[in-house]
C-alpha positions as CSV (number, residue, x, y, z in Angstrom):
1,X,39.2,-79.4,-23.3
2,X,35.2,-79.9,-23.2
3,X,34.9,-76.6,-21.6
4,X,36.4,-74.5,-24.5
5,X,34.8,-76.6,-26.9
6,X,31.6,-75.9,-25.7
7,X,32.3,-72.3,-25.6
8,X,33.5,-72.4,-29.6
9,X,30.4,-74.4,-30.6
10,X,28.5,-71.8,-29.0
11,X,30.4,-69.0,-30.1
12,X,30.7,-70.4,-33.6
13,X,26.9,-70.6,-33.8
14,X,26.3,-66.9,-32.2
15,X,28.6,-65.8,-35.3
16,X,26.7,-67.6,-38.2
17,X,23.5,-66.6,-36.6
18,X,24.8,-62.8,-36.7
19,X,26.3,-62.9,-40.3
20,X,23.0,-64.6,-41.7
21,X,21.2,-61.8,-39.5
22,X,23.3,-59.8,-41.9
23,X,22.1,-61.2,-44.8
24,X,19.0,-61.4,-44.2
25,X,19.2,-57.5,-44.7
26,X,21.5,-56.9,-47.0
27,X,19.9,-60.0,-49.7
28,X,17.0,-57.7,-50.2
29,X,18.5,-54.5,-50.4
30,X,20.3,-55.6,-53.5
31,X,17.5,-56.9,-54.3
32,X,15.5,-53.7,-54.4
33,X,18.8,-51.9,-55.9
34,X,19.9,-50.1,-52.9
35,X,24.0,-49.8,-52.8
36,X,25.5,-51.8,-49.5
37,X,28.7,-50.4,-48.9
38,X,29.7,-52.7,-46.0
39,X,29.2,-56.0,-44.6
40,X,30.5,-56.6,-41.0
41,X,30.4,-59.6,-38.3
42,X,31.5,-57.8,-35.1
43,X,32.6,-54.1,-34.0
44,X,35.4,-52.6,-33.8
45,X,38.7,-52.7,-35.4
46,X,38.6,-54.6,-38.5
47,X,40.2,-58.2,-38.4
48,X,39.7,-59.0,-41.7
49,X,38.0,-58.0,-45.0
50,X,37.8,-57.8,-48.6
51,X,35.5,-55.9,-51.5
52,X,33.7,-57.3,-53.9
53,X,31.4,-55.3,-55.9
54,X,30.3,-51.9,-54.4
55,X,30.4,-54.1,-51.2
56,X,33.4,-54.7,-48.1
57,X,33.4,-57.7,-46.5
58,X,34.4,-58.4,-43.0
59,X,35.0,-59.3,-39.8
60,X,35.6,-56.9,-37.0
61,X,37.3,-57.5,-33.3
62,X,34.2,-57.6,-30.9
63,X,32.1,-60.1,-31.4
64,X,29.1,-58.8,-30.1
65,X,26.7,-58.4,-33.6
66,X,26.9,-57.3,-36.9
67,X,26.0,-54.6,-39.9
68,X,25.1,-53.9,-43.2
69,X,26.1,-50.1,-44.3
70,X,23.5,-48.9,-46.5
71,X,23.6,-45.4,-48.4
72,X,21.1,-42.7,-47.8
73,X,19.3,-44.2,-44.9
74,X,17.9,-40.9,-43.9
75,X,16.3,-38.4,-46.8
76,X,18.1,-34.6,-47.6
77,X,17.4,-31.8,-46.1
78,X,13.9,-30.3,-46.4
79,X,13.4,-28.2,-49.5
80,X,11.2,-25.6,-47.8
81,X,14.0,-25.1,-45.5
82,X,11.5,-25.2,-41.7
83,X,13.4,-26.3,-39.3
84,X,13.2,-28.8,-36.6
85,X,10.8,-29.3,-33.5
86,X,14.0,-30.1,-31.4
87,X,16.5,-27.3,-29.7
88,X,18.5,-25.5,-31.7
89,X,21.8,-27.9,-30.6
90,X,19.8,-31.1,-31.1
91,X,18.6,-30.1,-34.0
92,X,22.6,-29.3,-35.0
93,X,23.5,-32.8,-34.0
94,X,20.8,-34.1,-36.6
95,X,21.7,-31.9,-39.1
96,X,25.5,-33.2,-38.7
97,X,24.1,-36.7,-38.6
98,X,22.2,-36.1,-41.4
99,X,25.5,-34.7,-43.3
100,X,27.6,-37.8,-42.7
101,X,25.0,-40.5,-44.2
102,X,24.4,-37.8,-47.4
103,X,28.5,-37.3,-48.1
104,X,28.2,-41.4,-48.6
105,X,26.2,-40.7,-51.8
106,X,29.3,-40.0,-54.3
107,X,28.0,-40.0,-57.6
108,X,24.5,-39.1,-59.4
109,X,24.5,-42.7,-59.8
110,X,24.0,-43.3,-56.6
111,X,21.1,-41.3,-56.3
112,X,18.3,-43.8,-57.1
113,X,20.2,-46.3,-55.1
114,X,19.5,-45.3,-51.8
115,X,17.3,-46.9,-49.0
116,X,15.4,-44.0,-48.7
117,X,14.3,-43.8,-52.1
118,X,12.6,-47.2,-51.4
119,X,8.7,-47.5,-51.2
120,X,6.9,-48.6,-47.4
121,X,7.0,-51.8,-48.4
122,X,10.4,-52.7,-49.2
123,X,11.7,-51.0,-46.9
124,X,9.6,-53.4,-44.5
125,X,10.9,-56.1,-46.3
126,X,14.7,-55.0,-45.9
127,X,14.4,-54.5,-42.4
128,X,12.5,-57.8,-41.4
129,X,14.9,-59.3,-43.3
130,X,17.2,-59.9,-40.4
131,X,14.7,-60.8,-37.9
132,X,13.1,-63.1,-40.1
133,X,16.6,-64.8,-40.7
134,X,17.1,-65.4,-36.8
135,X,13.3,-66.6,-36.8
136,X,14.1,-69.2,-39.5
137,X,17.4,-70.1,-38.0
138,X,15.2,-70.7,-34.7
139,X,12.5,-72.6,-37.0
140,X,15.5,-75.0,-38.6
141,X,17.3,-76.3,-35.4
142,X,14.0,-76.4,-33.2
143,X,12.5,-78.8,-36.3
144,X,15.5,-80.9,-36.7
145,X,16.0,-81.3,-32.8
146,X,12.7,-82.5,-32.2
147,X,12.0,-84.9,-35.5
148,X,15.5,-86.3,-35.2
149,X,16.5,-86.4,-30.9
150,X,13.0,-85.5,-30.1
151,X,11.8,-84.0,-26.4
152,X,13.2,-85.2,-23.0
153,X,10.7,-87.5,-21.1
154,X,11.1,-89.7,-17.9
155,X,8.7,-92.6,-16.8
156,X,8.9,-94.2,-13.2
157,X,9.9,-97.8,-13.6
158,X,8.9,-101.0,-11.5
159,X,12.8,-101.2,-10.3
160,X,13.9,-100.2,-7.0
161,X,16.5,-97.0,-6.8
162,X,17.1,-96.9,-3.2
163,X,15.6,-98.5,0.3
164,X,15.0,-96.4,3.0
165,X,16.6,-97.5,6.2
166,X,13.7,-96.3,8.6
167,X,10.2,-95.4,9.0
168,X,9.6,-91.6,9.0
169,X,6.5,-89.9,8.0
170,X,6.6,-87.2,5.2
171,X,6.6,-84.1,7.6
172,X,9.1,-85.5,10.0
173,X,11.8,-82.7,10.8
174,X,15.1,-83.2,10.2
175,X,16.0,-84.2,14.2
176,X,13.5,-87.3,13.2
177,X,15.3,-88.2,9.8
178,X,18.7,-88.3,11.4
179,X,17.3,-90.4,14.4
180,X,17.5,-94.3,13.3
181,X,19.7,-96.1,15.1
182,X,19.0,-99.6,13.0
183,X,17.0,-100.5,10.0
184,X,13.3,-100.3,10.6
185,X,11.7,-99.6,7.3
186,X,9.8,-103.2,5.9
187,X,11.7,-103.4,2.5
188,X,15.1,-102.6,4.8
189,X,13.8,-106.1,7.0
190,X,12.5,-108.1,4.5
191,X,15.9,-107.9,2.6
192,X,15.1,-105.5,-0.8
193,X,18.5,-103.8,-2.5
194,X,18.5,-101.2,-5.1
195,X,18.4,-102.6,-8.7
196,X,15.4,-105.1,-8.2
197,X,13.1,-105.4,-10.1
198,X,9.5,-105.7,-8.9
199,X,7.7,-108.4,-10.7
200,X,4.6,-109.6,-9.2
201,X,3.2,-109.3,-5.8
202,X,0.8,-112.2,-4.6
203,X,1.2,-114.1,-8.0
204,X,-0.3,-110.8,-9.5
205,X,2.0,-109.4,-12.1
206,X,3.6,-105.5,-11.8
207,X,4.0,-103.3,-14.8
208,X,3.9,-100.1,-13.4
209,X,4.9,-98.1,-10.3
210,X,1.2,-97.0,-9.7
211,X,0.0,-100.8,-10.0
212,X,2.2,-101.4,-7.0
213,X,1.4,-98.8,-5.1
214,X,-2.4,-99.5,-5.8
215,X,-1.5,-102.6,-4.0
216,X,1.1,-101.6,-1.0
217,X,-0.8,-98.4,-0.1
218,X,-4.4,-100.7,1.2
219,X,-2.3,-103.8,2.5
220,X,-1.5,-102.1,6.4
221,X,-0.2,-104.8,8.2
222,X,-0.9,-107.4,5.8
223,X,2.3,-109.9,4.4
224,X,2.5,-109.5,0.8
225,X,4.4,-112.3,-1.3
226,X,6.9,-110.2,-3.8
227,X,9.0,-111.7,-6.3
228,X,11.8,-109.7,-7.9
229,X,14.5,-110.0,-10.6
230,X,17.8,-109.7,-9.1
231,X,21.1,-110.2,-11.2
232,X,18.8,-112.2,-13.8
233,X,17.5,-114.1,-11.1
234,X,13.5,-114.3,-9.7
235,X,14.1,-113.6,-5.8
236,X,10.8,-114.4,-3.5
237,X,10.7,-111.6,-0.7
238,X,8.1,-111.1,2.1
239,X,7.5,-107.7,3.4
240,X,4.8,-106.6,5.8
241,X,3.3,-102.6,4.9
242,X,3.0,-100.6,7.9
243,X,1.1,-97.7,8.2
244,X,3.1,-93.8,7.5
245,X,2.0,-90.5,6.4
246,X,2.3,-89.4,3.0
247,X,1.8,-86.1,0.7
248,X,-0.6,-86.5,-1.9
249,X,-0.7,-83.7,-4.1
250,X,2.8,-82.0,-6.0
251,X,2.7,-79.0,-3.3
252,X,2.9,-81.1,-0.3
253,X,-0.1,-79.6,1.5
254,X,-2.2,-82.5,1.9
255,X,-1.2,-85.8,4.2
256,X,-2.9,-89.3,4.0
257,X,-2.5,-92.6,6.0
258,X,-1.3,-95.6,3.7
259,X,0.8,-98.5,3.5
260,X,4.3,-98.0,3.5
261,X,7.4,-100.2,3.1
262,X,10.2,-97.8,2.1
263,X,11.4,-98.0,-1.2
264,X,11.7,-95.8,-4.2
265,X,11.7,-95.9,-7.9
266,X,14.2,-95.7,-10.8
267,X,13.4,-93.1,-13.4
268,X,13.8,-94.1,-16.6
269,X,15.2,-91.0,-18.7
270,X,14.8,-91.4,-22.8
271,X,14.2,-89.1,-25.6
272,X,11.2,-89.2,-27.3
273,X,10.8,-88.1,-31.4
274,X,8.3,-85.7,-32.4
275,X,6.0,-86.6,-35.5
276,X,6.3,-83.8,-37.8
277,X,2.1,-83.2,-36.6
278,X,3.3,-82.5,-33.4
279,X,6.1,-80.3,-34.5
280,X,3.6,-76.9,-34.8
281,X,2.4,-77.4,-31.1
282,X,6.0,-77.6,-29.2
283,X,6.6,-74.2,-31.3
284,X,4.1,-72.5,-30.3
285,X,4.8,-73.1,-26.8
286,X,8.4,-71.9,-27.0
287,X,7.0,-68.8,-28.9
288,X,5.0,-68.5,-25.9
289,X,7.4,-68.9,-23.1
290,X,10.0,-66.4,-25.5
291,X,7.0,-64.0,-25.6
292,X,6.8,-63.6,-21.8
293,X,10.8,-64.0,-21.6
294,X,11.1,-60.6,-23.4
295,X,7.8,-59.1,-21.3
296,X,10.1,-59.8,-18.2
297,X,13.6,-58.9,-19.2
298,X,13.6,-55.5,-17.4
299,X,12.7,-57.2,-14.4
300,X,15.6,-59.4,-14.5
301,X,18.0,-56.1,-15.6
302,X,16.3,-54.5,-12.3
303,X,17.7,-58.3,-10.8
304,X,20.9,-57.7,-11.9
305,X,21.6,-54.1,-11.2
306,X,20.8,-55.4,-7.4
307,X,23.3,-58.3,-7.7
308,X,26.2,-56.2,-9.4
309,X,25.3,-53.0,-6.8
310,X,24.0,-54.0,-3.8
311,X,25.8,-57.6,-3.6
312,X,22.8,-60.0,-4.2
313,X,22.9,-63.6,-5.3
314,X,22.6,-63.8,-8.8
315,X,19.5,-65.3,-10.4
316,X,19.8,-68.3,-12.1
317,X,16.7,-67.5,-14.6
318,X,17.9,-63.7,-14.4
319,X,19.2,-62.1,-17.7
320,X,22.5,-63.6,-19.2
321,X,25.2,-61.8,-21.7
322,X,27.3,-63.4,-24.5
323,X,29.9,-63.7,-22.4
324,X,27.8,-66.0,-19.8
325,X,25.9,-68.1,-22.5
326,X,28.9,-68.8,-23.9
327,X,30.1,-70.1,-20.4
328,X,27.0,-72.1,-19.8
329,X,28.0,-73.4,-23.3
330,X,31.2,-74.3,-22.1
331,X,29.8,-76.0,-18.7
332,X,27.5,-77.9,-20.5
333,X,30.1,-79.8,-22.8
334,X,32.1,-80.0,-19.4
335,X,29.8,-81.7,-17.6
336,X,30.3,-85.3,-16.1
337,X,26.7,-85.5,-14.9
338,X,24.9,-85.3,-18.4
339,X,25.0,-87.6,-21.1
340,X,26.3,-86.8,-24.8
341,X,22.4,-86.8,-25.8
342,X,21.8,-84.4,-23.2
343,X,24.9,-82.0,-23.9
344,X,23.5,-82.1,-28.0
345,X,20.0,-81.5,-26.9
346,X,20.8,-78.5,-24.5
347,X,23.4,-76.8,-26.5
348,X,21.3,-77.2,-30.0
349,X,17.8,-75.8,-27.7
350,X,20.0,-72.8,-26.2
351,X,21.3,-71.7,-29.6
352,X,17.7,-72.0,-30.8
353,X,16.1,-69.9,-28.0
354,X,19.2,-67.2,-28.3
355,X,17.8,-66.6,-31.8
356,X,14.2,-66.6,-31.1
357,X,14.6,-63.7,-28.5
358,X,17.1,-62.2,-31.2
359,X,13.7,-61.9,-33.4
360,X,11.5,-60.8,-31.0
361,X,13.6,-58.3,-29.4
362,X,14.9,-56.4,-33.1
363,X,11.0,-55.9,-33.9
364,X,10.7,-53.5,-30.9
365,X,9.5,-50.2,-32.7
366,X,12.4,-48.5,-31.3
367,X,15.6,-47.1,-33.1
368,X,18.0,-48.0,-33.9
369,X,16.6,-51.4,-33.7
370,X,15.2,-53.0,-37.3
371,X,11.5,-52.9,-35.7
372,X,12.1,-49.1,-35.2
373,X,12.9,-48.4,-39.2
374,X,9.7,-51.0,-40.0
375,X,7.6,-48.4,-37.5
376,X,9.3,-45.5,-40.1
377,X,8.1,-47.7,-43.0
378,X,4.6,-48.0,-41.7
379,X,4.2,-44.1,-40.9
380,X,5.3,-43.4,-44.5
381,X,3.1,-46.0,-46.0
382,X,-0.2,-44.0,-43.9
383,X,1.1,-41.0,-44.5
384,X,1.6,-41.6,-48.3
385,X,-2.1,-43.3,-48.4
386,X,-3.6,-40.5,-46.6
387,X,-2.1,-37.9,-49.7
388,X,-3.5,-40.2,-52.4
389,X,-7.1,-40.6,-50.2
390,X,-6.8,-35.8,-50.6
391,X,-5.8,-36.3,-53.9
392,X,-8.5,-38.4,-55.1
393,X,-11.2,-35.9,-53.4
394,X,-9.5,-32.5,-54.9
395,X,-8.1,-33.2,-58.4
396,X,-7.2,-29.6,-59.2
397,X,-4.9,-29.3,-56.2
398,X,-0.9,-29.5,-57.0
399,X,0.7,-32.3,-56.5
400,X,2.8,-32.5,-53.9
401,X,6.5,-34.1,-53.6
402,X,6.9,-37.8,-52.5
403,X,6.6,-38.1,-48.7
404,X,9.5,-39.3,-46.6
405,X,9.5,-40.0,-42.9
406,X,12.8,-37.9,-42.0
407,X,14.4,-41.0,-39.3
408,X,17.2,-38.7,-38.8
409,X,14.8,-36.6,-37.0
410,X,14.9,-39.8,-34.3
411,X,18.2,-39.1,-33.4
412,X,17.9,-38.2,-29.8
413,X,15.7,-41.5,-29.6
414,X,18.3,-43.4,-31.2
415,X,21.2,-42.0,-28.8
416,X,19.0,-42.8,-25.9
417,X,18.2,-46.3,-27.1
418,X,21.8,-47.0,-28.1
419,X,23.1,-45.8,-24.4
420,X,20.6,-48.2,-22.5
421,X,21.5,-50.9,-24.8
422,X,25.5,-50.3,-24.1
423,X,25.1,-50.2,-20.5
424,X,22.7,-53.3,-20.5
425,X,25.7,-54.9,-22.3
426,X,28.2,-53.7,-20.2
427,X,26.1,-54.8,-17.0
428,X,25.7,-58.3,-18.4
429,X,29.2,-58.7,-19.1
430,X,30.3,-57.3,-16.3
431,X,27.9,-59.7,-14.2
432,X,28.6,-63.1,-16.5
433,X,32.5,-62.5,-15.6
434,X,32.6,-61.4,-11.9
435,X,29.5,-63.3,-10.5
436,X,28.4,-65.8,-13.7
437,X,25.6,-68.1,-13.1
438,X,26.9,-72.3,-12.8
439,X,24.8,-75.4,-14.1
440,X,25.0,-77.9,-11.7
C-alpha cells in the first residue's frame, strides 16, 4: 500500500512539474500574441481533452513529457527561391517538414500570430519559459524543505550503542574477529550494556564523545572510576583501558597505539532548520553537484549500455528513467527502516533534483530541445544587429527583408537528436524494469 503510494506521489509530482513546464511556454506565447493550438501532458493517444479558445487541452496516454503546439514555428519558403546546403532528399524531407507546420496557418489572421514572426528576444523568452518553470519549481520545494524540515545532521552522543565482546586491533583479519572464545574487551568485564549513558569518569563530568576519548585513549592500564545512567539510575563501573591499535584518519591508512576498552557510540540523527541566510549557500551547492550530474550522464548511459548488453551490475549512482524514480519513490514510502521525516525529506529532495536536471538539461543548444530554439534566437538577434551595424555605415543601400534563422533547416539535427533521446529512453526503461536499482 506504501509502495504504490509512493509511486503516485512521485508520479503525481512528475505530471504537475510537466504541465507547468508547459506553461511556462505557452504563458508567454499568448503573451507575445502567438496562436497555441494545443496543450498536452503526455504522448500519445489522447486520454482526455477539451478547447477553449484557439487552444486544446489535454492529456495524452504516455506519461513521459509534455507540449505546447505553436503555429509557424519555422518561417516560409525563401523568396529568392536558392535552395538548400543539404542533399537533394534531405533537403525534400525539410521542405515537407516545412509544408506541414505552414498548412497550420489557416487564415490571414493568423499570419502575424506566428512564433516566427516574433523578435530574438521573445522568442528567448518563450523558450526559457519552461526551463525557468522547472528551475522555480526546484527553487520552491528546495526553500520550503530546508526553512521548514531543514538538512539531515547526526552528532555522536555520550551513550553507549554496543560493547564489543573482545579485544581486536583495527587491522585484524577476519580469522582474528571470529576468534573469541569469551569476553575479553574491558567494558565487556567491567559490566557496560548498550543504552548507558556515560556521565563522568573520575568525578570529571562527560558531555561529549571526544571528552571521553580524550580521557580513555592516555589512561593504558590505568582503572578509571565511570559512572553511568542506566534505566534512570547512576550506575558506578570500573574499567581498566588496555592498549589496541586504532585508525586515525577517515581512510584508514594510518594506525596509533591508545587506550581501548570496547565500546561504541549512539548517533543521534535530527533535522536541522535552515535560516533563510543560509538558504542561498545549500543552493548553490546542489546547483553544483546537478552541474557535474549532467557533465557525467553519458558516462553513466556508457554504464548502462554495459549492464543491459554485456550483463554488468547496475550502478546504483548510474542514470535512472521515470519508470525507476518512480520505483525508488515507491521503495522509499515502503520502507520500514526510515522514519516518516526521512521518507518526506527524500521524496520532496528527489522531486526537487528531477526538476533541477530537467532545467539544465532543456538549455542544451541542441534541437529539438528549448536551449536549441534559444541558440536560433541568439543567431537571429546577431545576425539582425550585424544588418543594422551595414545599414548604419551605407545609407543609400536597399533595405533588405527582416532576417529569420530558417530552424527547419535543423531538421536532420533534430531527427538525430530526437533518435538518441528515444533510445536513451528506451534503454532506461528497459534497465529500471528488468534490472532496477533497490534502496536498502
Amino acid at each position: 500500500m506504501l509502495y504504490a503510494l509512493g509511486v503516485l506521489i512521485f508520479a503525481v509530482g512528475l505530471l504537475a512539474s510537466i504541465a507547468l513546464h508547459e506553461i511556462g511556454h505557452m504563458v508567454p506565447a499568448k503573451k507575445f500574441g502567438v496562436k497555441v493550438t494545443q496543450y498536452m501532458v503526455g504522448f500519445g493517444p489522447t486520454l482526455w481533452s477539451r478547447k477553449k479558445g484557439d487552444t486544446e487541452y489535454g492529456i495524452k496516454a504516455i506519461p513521459l513529457g509534455g507540449y505546447i503546439r505553436m503555429i509557424g514555428m519555422v518561417p516560409p519558403p525563401r523568396a529568392d527561391g536558392k535552395r538548400s546546403r543539404w542533399p537533394r532528399r534531405v533537403s525534400t524531407a525539410i521542405e515537407d517538414f516545412r509544408q506541414v507546420s505552414r498548412d497550420e496557418v489557416k487564415s490571414e489572421e493568423d499570419e502575424p500570430r506566428q512564433f516566427y514572426r516574433l523578435t530574438p528576444g521573445k522568442k528567448m523568452i518563450v523558450m526559457l519559459g519552461g526551463p525557468c518553470m522547472n528551475l522555480l519549481i526546484y527553487l520552491v520545494l528546495t526553500i520550503v524543505l530546508l526553512t521548514t524540515l531543514g538538512l539531515p545532521k547526526s552528532e555522536v552522543t555520550t551513550t553507549v550503542a554496543g560493547v564489543e565482546k573482545c579485544v581486536v586491533p583495527a587491522t585484524a583479519t577476519a580469522a582474528q574477529l571470529k576468534h573469541c572464545p569469551r569476553p575479553t574487551s574491558p567494558a565487556a568485564v567491567a559490566g557496560f550494556r548498550a543504552g548507558d549513558r556515560i556521565i563522568s569518569v573520575d568525578g570529571t563530568r562527560i558531555t561529549s564523545w571526544d571528552e571521553l576519548t580524550g580521557v580513555i585513549e592516555p589512561a593504558v592500564g590505568k582503572q578509571l572510576h565511570v559512572v553511568v545512567l542506566r534505566h534512570g539510575a547512576r550506575v558506578p563501573l570500573t574499567v581498566t583501558p588496555v592498549r589496541n591499535v586504532k585508525y586515525v584518519n577517515d581512510t584508514s591508512t594510518e594506525t596509533k597505539d591508545v587506550g581501548f576498552i570496547g565500546i561504541a557510540p549512539h548517533q543521534r540523527s535530527f533535522y536541522a532548520s535552515q535560516g533563510i541566510l543560509d538558504v542561498p549557500g545549500q543552493i548553490g551547492s546542489q546547483v553544483a553537484v546537478g552541474v557535474r550530474a549532467l557533465g557525467s550522464y553519458p558516462a553513466k548511459i556508457h554504464s548502462l549500455w554495459q549492464t543491459v548488453f554485456d550483463g554488468k551490475p547496475r550502478d546504483k549512482q548510474g542514470a535512472v528513467g521515470v519508470v525507476g524514480i518512480g520505483r525508488l519513490g515507491g521503495q522509499i514510502a515502503d520502507s520500514h527502516v526510515i522514519g516518516v521525516k526521512d521518507k518526506i525529506y527524500t521524496l520532496i529532495g528527489l522531486l526537487a533534483s528531477v526538476n533541477l536536471l530537467l532545467f539544465f538539461f532543456n538549455l542544451l543548444p541542441l534541437l529539438p530541445l528549448d536551449g536549441g530554439h534559444v541558440a536560433g534566437a541568439l543567431v537571429e538577434a546577431a545576425k539582425r544587429g550585424r544588418a543594422r551595424l551595414r545599414a548604419r555605415r551605407d545609407p543609400s543601400a536597399p533595405r533588405r527583408p527582416q532576417i529569420f534563422v530558417d530552424t527547419a533547416q535543423m531538421l536532420p539535427v533534430m531527427y538525430a537528436v530526437a533518435s538518441v533521446l528515444i533510445l536513451v529512453t528506451l534503454l532506461t526503461l528497459y534497465a529500471d524494469i528488468v534490472k532496477p536499482i533497490n534502496i536498502g
